[in-house]
DSSP file (Angstrom, degrees, kcal/mol; ACC not computed):
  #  RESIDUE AA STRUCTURE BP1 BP2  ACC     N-H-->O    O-->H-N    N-H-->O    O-->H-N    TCO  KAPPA ALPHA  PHI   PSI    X-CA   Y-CA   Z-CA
    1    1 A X              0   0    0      0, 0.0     2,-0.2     0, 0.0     0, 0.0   0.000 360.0 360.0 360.0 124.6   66.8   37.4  152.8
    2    2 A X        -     0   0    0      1,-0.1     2,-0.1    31,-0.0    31,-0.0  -0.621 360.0-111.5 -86.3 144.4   68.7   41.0  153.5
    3    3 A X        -     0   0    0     -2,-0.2     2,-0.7     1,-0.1    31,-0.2  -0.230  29.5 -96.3 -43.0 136.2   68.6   43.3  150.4
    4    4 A X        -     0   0    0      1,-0.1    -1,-0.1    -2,-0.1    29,-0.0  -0.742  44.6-110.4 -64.5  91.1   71.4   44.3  148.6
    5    5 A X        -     0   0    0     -2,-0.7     2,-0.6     1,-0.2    30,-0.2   0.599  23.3-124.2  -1.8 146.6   72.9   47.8  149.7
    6    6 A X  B     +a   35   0A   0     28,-0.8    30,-5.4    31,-0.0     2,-0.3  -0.947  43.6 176.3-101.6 136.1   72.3   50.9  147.0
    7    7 A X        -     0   0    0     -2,-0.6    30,-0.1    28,-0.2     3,-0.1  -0.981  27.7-121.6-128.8 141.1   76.1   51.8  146.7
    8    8 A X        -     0   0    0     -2,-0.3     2,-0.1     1,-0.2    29,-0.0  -0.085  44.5 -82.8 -64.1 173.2   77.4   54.7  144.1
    9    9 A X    >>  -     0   0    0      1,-0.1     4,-2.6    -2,-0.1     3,-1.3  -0.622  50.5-119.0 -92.8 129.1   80.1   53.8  141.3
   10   10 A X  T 34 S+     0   0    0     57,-0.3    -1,-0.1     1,-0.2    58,-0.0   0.512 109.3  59.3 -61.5   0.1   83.4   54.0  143.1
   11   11 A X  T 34 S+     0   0    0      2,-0.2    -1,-0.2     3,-0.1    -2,-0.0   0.356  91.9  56.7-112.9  15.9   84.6   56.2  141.3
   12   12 A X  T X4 S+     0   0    0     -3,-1.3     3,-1.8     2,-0.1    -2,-0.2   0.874 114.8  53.5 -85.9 -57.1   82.0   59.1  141.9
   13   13 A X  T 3X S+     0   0    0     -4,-2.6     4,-0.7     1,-0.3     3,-0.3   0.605 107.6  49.3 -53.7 -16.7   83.3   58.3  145.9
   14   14 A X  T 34 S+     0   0    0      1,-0.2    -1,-0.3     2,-0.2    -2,-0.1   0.603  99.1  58.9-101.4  -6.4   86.7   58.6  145.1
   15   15 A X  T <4 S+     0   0    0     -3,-1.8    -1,-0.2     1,-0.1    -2,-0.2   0.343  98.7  64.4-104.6  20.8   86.6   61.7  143.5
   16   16 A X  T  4 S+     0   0    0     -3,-0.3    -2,-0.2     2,-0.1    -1,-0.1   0.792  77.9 115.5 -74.1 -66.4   85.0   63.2  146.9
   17   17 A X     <  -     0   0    0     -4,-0.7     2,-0.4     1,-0.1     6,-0.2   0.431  62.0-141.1 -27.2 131.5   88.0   62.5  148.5
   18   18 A X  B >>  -B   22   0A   0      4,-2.9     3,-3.0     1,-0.1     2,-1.6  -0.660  30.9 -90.4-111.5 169.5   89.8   65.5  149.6
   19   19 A X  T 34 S+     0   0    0     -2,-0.4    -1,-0.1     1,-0.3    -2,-0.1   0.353 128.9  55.9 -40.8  -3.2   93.6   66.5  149.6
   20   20 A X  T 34 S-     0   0    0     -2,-1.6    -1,-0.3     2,-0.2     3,-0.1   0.026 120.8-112.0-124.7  10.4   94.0   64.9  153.2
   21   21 A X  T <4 S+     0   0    0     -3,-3.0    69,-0.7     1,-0.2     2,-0.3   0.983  80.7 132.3  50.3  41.7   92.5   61.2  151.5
   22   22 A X  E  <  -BC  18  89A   0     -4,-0.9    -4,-2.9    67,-0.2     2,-0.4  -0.972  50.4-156.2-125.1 154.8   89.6   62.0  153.7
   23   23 A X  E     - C   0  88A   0     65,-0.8    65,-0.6    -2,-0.3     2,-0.2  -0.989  22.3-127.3-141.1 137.4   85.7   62.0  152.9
   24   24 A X  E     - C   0  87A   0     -2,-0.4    19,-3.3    17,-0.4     2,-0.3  -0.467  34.8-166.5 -76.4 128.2   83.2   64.0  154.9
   25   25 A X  E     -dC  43  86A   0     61,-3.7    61,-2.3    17,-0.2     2,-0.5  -0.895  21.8-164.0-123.5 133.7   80.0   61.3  156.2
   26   26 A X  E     -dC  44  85A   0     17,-1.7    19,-1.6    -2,-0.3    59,-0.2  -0.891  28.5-162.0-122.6 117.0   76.6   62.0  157.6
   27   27 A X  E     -d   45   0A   0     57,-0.7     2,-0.5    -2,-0.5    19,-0.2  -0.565  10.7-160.4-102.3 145.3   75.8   58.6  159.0
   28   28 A X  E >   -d   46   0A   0     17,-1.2    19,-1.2    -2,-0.2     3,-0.7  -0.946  10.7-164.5-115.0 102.8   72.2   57.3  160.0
   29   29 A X  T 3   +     0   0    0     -2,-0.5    21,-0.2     1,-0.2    19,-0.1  -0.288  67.5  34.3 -68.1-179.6   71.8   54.7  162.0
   30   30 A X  T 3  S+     0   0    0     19,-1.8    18,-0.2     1,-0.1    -1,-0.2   0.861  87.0 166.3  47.5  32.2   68.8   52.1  163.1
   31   31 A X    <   -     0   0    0     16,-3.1     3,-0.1    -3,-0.7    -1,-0.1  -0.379  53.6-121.3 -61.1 178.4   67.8   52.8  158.8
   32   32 A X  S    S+     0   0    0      1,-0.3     2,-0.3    -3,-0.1    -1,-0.1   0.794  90.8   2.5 -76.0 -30.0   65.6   50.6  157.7
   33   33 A X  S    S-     0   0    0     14,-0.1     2,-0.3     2,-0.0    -1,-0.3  -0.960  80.6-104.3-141.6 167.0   68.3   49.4  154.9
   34   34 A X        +     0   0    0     -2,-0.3   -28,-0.8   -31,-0.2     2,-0.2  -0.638  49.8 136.8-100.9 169.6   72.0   50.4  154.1
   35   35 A X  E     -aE   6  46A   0     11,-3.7    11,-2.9    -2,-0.3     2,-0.3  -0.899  36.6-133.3 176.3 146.1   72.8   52.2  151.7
   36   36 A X  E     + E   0  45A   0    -30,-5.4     2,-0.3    -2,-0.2     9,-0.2  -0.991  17.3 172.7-148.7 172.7   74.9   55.1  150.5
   37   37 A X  E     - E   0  44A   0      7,-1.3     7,-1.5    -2,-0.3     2,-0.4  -0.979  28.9-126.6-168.3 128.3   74.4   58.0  148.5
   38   38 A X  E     - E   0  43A   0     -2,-0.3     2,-0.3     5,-0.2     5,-0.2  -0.741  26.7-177.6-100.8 134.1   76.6   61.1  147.6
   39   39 A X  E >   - E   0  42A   0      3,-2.8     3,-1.5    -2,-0.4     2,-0.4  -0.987  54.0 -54.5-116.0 117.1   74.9   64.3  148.4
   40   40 A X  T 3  S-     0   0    0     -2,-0.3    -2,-0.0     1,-0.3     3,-0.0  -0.453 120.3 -14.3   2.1 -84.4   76.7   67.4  147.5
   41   41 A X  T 3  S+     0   0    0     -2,-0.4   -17,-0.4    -3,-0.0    -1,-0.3   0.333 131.0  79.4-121.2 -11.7   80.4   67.8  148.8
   42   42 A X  E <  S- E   0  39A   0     -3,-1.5    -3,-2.8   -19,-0.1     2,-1.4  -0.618  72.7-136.3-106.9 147.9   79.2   64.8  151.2
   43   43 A X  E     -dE  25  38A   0    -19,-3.3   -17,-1.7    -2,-0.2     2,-0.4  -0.680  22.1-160.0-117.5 101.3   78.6   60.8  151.5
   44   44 A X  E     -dE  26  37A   0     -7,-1.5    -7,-1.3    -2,-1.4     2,-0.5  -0.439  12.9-170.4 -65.6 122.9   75.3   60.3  153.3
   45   45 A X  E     -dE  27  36A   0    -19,-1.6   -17,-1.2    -2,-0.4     2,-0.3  -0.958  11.1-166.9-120.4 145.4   75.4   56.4  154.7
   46   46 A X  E     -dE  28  35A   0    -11,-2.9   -11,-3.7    -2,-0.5     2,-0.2  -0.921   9.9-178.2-131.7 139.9   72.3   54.9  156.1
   47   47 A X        -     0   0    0    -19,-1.2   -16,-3.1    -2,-0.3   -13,-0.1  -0.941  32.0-138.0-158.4 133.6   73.4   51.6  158.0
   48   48 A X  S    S+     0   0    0    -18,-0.2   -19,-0.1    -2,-0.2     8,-0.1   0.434  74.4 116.4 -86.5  -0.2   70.1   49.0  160.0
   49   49 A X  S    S-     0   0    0      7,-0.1   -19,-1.8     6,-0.1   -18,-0.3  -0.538  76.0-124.0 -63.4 166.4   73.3   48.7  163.4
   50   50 A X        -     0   0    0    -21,-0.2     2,-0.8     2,-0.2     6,-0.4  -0.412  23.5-107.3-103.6 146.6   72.2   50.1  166.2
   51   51 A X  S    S+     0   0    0     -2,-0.2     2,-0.2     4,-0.2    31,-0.0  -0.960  85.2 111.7 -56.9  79.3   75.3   53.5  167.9
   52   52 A X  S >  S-     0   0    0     -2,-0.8     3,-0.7     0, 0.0    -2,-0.2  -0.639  79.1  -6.0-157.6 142.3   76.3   51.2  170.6
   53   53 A X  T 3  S-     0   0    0      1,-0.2    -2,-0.0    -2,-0.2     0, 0.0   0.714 118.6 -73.7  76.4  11.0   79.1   49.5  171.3
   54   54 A X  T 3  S+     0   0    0     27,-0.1     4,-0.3     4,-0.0    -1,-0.2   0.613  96.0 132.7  76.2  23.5   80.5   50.8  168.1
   55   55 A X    <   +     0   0    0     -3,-0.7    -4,-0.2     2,-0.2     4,-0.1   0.731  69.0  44.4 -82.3 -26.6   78.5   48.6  166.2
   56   56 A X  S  > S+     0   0    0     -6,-0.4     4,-1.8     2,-0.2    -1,-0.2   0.724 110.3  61.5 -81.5 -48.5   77.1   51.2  163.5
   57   57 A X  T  4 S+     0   0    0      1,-0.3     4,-0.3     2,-0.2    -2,-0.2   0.800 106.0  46.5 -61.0 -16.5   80.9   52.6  163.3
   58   58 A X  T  4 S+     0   0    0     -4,-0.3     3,-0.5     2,-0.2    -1,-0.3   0.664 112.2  50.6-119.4 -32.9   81.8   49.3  162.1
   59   59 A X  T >> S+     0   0    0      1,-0.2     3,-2.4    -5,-0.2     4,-0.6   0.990 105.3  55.3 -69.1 -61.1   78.8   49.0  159.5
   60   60 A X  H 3X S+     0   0    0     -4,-1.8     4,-0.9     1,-0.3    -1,-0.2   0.331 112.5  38.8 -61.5  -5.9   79.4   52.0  158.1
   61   61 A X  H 34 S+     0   0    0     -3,-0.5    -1,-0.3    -4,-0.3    14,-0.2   0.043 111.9  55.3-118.9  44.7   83.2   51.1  157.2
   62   62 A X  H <4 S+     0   0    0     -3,-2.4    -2,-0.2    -4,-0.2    -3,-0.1  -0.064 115.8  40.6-139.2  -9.5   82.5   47.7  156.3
   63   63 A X  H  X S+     0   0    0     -4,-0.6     4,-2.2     2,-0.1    -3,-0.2   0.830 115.0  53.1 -93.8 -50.8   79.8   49.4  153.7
   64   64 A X  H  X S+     0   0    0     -4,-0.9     4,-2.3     1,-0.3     5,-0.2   0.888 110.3  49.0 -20.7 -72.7   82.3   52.4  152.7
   65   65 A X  H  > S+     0   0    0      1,-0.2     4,-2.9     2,-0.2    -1,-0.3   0.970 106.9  49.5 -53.5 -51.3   84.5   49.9  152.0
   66   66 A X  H  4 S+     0   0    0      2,-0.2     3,-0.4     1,-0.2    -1,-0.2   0.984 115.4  50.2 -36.9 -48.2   82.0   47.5  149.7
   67   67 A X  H  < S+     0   0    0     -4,-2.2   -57,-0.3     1,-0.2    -1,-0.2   0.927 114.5  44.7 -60.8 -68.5   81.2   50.8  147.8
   68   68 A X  H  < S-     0   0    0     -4,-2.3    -1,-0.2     1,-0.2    -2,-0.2   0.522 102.3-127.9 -44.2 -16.3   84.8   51.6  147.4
   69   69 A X     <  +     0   0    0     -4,-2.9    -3,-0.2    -3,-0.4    -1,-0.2   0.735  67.6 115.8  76.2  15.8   85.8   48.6  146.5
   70   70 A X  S    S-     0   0    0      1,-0.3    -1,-0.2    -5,-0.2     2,-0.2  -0.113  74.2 -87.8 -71.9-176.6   88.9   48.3  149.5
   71   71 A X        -     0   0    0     -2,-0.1    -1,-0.3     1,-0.1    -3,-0.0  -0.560  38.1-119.8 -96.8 177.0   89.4   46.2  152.3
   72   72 A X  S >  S+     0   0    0      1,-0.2     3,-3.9    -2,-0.2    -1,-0.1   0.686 114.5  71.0 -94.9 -29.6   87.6   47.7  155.7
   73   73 A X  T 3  S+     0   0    0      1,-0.3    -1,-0.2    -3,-0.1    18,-0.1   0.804  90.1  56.9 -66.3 -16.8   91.1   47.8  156.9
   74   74 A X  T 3  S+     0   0    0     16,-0.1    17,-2.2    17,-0.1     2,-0.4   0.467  91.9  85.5 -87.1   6.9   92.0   50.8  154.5
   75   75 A X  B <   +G   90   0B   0     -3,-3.9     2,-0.3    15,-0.2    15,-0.2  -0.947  59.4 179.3-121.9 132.0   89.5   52.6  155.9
   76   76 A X        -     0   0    0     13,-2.9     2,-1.0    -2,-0.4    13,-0.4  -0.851  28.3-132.2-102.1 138.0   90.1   55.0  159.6
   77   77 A X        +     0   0    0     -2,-0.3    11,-0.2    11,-0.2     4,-0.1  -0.887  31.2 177.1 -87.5 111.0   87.7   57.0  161.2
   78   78 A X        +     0   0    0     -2,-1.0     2,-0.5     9,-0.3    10,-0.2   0.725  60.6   6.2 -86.2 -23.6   89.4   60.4  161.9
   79   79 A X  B    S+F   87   0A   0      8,-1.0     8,-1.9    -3,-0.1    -1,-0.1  -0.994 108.5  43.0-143.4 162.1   87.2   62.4  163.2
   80   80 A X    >   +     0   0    0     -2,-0.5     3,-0.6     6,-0.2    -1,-0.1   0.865  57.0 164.5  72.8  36.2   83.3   62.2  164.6
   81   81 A X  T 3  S+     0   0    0      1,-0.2    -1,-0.1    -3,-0.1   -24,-0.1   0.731  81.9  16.5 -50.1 -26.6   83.5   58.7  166.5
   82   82 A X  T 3  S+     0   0    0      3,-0.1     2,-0.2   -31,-0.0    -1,-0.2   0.274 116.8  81.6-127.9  17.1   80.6   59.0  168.4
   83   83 A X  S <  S-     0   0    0     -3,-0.6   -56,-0.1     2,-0.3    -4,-0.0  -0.658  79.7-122.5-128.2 150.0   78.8   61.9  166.3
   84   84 A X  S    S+     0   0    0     -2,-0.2     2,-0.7   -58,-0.1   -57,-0.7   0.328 100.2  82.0 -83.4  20.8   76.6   61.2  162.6
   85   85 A X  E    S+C   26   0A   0    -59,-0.2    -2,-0.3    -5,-0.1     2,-0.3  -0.992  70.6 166.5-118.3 132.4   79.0   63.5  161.2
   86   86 A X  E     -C   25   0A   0    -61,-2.3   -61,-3.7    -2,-0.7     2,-0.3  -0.973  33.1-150.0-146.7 151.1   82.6   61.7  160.2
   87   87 A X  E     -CF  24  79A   0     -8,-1.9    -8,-1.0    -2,-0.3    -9,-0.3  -0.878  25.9-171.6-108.6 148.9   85.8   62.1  158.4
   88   88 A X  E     -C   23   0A   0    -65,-0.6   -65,-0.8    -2,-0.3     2,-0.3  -0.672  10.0-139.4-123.6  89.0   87.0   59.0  157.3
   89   89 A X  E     -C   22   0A   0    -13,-0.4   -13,-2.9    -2,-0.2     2,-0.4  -0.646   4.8-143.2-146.1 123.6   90.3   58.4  155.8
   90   90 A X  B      G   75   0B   0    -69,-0.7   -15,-0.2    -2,-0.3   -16,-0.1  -0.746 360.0 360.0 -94.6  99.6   91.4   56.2  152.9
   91   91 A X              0   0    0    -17,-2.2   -16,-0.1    -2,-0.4    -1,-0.1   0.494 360.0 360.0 -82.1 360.0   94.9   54.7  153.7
């Protein structure tokens, strides 16, 4: 049975958000669980997909969203597609 994610109150994550409705991500892949966790100015996500085939990009704003409480479809990755460092942006 998979664990239930540790996700922050959505409203700690929305108040990251910066004047361009983006928030700055340092993504882990292959963790052992997901989970996210706001670390200073930043939203650290740890996500058990694998970086291929976009498969980790897809956990991580299919987790984003869960925290936020959105649909995955409101959420873009703008910058850092293939990098652990991402902007993400909340339509």
């Amino acid at each position: 049975m998979a664990r239930k994610p540790a996700l922050p109150d959505a409203a700690a994550l929305r108040a990251l958000v910066d004047g361009q409705n983006c928030l700055t991500l340092r993504v882990t892949p292959n963790a052992s669980t997901d989970a996210v966790a706001i670390s200073d100015a930043r939203v650290d996500v740890r996500v058990t997909a694998t970086p291929e085939a976009g498969k980790a990009n897809a956990a991580v704003l299919g987790l984003l969203a869960r925290a936020l409480g959105v649909p995955k479809s409101a959420l873009t990755i703008v910058k850092g597609e293939t990098g652990r460092d991402k902007r993400v942006r909340l339509e």
